[in-house]
C-alpha positions as CSV (number, residue, x, y, z in Angstrom):
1,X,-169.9,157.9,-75.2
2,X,-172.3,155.7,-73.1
3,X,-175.3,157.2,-71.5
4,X,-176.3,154.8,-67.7
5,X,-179.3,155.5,-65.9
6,X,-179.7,154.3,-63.2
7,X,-183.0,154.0,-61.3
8,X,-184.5,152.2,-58.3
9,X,-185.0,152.8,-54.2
10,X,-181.5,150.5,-53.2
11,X,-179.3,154.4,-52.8
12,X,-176.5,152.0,-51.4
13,X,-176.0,150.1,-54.8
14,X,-176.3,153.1,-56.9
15,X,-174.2,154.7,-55.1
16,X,-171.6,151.9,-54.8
17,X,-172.0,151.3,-58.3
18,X,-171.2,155.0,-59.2
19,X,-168.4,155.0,-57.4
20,X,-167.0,151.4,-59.0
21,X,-167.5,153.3,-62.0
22,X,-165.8,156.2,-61.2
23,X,-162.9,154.6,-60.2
24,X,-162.5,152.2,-63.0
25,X,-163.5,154.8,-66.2
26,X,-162.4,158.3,-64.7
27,X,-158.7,159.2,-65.0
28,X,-157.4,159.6,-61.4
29,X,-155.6,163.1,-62.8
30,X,-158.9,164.3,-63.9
31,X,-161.0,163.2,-61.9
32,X,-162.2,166.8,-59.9
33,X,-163.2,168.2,-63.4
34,X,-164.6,165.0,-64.9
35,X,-167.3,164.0,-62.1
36,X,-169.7,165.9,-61.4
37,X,-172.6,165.6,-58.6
38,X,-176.0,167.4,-59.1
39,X,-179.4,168.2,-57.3
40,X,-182.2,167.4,-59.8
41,X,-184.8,169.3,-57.5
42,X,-183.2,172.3,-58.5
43,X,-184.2,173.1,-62.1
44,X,-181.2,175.3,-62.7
45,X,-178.8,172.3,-61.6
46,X,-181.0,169.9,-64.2
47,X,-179.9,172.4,-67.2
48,X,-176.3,172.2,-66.1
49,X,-176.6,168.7,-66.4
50,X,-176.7,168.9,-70.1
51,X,-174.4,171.6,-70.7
52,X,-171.9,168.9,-68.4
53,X,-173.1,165.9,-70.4
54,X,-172.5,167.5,-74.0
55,X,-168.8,168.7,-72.6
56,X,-165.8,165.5,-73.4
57,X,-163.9,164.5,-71.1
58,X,-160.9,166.1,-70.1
59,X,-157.8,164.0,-70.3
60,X,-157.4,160.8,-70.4
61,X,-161.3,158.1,-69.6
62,X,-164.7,159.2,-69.2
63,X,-166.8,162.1,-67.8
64,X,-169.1,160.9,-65.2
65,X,-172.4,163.3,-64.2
66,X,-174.7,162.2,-61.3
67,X,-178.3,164.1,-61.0
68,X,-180.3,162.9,-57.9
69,X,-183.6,163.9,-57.1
């Protein structure tokens, strides 16, 4: 499974991008357990992160995790 990261100041293409992505690879029955959004000032929400990246995807496309600082 593909890993993005995505870095830069333009917040309004990453997050236009994110959601182009999460439209296209996310299956639209899925899609509240498969994307997740999380706080990476918040050290606990950073170690979540990983637990939800090492989880497959439920169903039917991809699993989609967002951590912004």
């Amino acid at each position: 499974m593909p890993i993005q990261i995505l870095w830069g100041n333009d917040l309004n293409a990453q997050n236009t991008f994110i959601q182009q992505l999460i439209d296209t690879e996310v299956s639209k029955e899925w899609k509240e357990i498969n994307v997740t959004f999380l706080n990476g000032d918040d050290d606990e929400q950073v170690n979540k992160a990983f637990d939800e990246i090492l989880t497959p995807p439920f169903g039917d496309g991809y699993r989609i995790v967002t951590l912004k600082k």
